[in-house]
N, C-alpha and C positions, 0 to 999 in steps of 0.2 A: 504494500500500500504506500503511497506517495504522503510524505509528512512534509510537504510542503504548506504553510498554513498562510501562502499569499493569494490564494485566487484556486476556481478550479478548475479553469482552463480545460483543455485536451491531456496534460503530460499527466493527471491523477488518474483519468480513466488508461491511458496507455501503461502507466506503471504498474495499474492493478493489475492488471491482464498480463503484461510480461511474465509479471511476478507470479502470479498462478499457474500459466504452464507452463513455467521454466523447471518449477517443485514439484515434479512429480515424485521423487523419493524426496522427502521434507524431513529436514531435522528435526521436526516436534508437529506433532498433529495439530495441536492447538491453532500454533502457528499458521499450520497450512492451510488449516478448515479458515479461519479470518481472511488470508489472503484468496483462496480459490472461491470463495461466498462473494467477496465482496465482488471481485472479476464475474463471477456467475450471476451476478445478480444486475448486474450492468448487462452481460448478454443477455438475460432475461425480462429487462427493460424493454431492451430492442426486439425480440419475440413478441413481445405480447402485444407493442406499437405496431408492428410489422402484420400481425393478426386481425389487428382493429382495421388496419387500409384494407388490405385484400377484402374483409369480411364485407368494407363499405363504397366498393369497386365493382367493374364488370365481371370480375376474376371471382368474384363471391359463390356462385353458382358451382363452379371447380369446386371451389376450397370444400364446401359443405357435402358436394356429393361426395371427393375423396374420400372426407372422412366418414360416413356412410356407409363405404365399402365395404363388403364382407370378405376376409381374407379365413375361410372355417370357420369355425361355429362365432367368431367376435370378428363386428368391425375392425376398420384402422382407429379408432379413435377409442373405441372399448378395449384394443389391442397396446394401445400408448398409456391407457389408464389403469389398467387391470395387469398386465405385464410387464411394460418397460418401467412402468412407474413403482413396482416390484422392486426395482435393484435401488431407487429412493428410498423406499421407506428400510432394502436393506443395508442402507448404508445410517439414516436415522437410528437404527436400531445398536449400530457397529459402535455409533457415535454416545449415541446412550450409556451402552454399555461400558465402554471407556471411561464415561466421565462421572461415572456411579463407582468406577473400581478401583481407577488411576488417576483423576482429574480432578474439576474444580468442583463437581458433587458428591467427593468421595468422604466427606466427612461433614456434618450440619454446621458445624462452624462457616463450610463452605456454601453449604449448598441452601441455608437456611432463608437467607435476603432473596435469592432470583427466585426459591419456590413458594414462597409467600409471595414475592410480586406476579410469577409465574400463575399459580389460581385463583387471585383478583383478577387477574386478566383475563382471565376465562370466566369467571364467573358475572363480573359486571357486563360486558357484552353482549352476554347471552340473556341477561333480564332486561336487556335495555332494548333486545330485539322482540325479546316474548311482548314487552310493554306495547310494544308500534305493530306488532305482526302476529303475535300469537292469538288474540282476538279475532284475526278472519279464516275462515273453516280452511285444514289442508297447510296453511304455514307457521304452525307448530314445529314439524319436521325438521326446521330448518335453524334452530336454536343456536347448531353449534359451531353457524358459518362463522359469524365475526371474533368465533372466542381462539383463533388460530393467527401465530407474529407467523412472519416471511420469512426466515433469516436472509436469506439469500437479496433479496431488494433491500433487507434493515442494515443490512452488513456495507451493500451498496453504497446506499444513499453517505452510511460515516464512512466509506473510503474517500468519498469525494471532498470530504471536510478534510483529510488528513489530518498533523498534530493537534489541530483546536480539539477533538474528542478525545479526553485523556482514556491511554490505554482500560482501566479498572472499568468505563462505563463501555468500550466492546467488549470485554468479558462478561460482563454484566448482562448484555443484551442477550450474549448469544448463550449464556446457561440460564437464561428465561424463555431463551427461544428453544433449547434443548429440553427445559421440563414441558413447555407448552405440546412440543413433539408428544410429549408421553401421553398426556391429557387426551391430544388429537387421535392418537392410536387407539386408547381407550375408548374412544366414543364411537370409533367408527366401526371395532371390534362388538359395541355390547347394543350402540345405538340405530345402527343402520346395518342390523345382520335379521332376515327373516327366516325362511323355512332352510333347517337344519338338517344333512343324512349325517345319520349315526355311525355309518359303514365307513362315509370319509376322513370324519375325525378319529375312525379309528384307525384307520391306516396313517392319517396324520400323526398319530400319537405316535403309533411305532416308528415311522422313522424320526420324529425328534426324540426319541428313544436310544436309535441307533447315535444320531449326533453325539448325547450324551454320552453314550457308552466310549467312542469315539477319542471325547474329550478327557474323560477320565483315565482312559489307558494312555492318555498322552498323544496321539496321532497330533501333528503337528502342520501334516502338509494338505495343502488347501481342497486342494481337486475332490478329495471323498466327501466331505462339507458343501463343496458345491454342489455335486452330483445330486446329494440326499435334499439341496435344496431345492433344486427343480422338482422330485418327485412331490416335496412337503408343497411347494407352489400347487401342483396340479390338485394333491388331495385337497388342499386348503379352498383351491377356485369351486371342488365338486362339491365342497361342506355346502356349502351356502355362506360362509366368510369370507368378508370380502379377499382375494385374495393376496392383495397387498401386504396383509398382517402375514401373510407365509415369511416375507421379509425380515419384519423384525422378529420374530419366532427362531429363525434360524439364525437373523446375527446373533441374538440370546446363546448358542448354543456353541458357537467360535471358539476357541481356546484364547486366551489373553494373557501374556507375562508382563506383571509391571514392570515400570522403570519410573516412578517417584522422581520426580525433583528435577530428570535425563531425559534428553531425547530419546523416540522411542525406542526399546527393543528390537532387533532388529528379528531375533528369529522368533519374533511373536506374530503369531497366525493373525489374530485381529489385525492390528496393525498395519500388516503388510497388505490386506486384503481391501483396508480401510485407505491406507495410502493409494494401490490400483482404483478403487471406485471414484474416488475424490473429481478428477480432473471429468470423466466421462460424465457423472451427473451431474457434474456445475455447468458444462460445458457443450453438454450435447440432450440428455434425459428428461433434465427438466426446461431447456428451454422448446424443445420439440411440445413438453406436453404444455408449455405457456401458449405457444403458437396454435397448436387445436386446441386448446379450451377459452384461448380471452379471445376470440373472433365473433362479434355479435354484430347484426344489421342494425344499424341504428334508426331506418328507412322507416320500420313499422312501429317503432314508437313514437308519439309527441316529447313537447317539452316538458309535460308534466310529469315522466316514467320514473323519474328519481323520488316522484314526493308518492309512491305506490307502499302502498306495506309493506312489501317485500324486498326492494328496491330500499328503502327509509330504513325499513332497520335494520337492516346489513350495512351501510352507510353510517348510521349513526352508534352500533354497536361496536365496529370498529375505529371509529374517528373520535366519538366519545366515550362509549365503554374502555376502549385500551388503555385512553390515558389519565380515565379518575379511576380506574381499578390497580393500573401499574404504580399510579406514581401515589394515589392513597394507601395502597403495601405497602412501599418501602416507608412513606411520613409515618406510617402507623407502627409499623416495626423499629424506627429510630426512635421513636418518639416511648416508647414501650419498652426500650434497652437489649427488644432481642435479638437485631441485626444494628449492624453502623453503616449508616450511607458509604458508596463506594467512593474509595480513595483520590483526593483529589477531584473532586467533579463536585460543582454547586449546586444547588437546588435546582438552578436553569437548567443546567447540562442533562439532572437527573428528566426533567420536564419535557426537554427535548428529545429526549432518548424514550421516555415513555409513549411520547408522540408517535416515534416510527416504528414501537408492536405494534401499533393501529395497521401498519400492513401487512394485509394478512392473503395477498394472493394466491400464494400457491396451493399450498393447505385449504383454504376457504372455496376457492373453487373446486378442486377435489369432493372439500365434503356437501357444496351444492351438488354437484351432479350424482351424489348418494341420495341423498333429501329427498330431490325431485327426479321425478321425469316425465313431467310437462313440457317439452321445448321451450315454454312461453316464460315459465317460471324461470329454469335454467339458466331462458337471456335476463331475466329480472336480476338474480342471482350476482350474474357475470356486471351489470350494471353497479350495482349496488358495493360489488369490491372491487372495481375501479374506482368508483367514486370513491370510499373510504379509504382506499390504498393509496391513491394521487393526492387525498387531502392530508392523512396521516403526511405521506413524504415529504409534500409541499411545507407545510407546515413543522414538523422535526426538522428539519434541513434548514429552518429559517431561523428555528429557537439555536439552535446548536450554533450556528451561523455568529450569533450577534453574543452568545453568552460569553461569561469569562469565566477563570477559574475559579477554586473552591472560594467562597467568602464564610 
């Protein structure tokens, strides 16, 4: 990331970028996940602008039938969200699991501030949408779009500030955007899973069975872990769960050697696994699934579609929800003695950085197109976290912008 703190020019976005796929073997995951988020998240910028033209062009017709297509039993677009987006949530999972064993949530001292601001986040968005949308029949469902940060556009948006965001508050964001992960998994696991076969969770069970087994006798080398992951993917898709959770299921079950305080291990299986996926889901996974999922016609809406139910409180669960739920955890927890605001960074900085969990694209549209499956809704959806997502950044990027340091 470029710590230039004169302007943002062109050389912060080019420096991100060099810097992420230069690390493909990175001295510290930490590290590398900051630097390839923030780069992926600026590629992911430009996917989803790139999404919105075609959608609202002559080329829109293409775009929608493509993704339409049936390549076996899934579409291209149920094939990008149900399988590629697969190797996301298992790297979400890789990432989890690291930082609950080895990392910044490996001990409550650590992990106590981002998971208390982490479940106000969640939890205030998602009332603030029941408030404006839960009263009309059918958008209930859809509770638990705004209560998800982006990491990848939050990590964005502070590359492009460079040193004005003191380091403590991107750690900060990003193990609230890591428990947020957890939160998102969970909901999508126990919230938006219907009719259940008992046959495939049992063939599920056995091979995360074998995984274990696997782990425990020590196997170390990847390819067996992979293998049993595809099959746990396929039983997982046949359960009725969704089967993106195959993902984090099997990163669960990876072998991990710490290294405390060191860059990582090198002959740790997570790790090196977590290292390979890094650059391909910053880089190519999730901006493919930006591109088919933020593509909406703008054509059959009026100018009123934002002040819609559905549309309003996804907007205003993440624009407002994120940042009187994030930034009231942390006042409440300083304030209570059972966290300390993060290191160096002022009440603004903290304000600012609360601002940009409000963007909650990736994950929010994910779990819109679980919600629903109305087309109508979906574009409502898709509407609703652009707007929250463009105001949250707009807005973060401005406080951050003008704040100074700790006072």
């Amino acid at each position: 990331m470029n710590d230039n703190p004169k302007g943002i020019g062109v050389a912060p976005i080019v420096d991100a970028t060099v810097e992420a796929v230069k690390s493909l073997r990175p001295r510290s995951a930490m590290r590398a996940f900051l630097h390839s988020e923030a780069a992926g998240g600026i590629v992911l910028m430009i996917a989803a602008a790139a999404a919105m033209i075609v959608a609202n062009t002559p080329l829109a017709a293409t775009y929608f039938q493509t993704l339409s297509f049936h390549l076996g039993p899934l579409s291209i677009l149920h094939w990008i969200d149900d399988a590629l987006m697969s190797l996301f949530f298992l790297l979400v999972g890789l990432e989890i699991k690291r930082e609950l064993i080895d990392g910044h949530l490996s001990s409550w001292t650590d992990r106590a501030l981002p998971t208390i601001a982490a479940v106000s986040g969640m939890a205030v968005p998602a009332a603030i949408y029941l408030a404006i949308s839960g009263g009309t029949p059918g958008l209930a469902r859809g509770w638990a779009i705004p209560s998800a940060t982006d990491i990848a556009f939050a990590i964005g948006v502070m590359a492009l500030l460079g040193s004005r965001v003191p380091t403590s508050l991107k750690l900060f964001l990003t193990t609230v955007a890591i428990v947020d992960d957890m939160g998102a998994v969970a909901v999508i696991a126990l919230a938006y899973t219907h009719e259940i076969s008992g046959l495939a969770l049992l063939a599920a069970a056995i091979l995360m069975s074998a995984m274990f087994i696997l782990n425990r006798v020590g196997v170390a080398r990847l390819w067996p872990y992979l293998v049993l992951a595809m099959l746990l993917w396929i039983a997982v898709w046949m359960s009725g769960i969704h089967a993106t959770i195959a993902g984090v299921l099997a990163a669960s079950l990876i072998p991990i050697r710490k290294s405390p305080g060191t860059p990582d291990a090198e002959g740790s299986p997570l790790h090196r696994l977590e290292h390979g996926l890094q650059p391909w889901v910053a880089f190519v996974i999730v901006p493919i699934f930006g591109f088919a999922n933020a593509g909406v016609a703008l054509g059959g809406f009026g100018s009123g579609t934002l002040l819609l139910p559905l549309p309003l409180g996804v907007a205003a669960g993440l624009f407002v929800g994120k940042q009187v739920g994030v930034l009231g955890a942390v006042w409440g927890a300083t304030k209570l003695g059972w966290a300390s605001r993060p290191r160096g960074a002022s009440w603004v900085q903290v304000y600012g950085t609360a601002l940009l969990c409000g963007i909650g694209f990736t994950m929010s549209l994910f779990i819109g197109g679980l919600a629903f499956a109305d087309p109508m809704l979906v574009d409502e959806v898709k509407i609703g976290v652009l707007a929250g997502s463009i105001l949250s950044a707009l807005a973060g990027y401005a406080v951050l912008r003008m704040a100074t340091g700790k006072t």
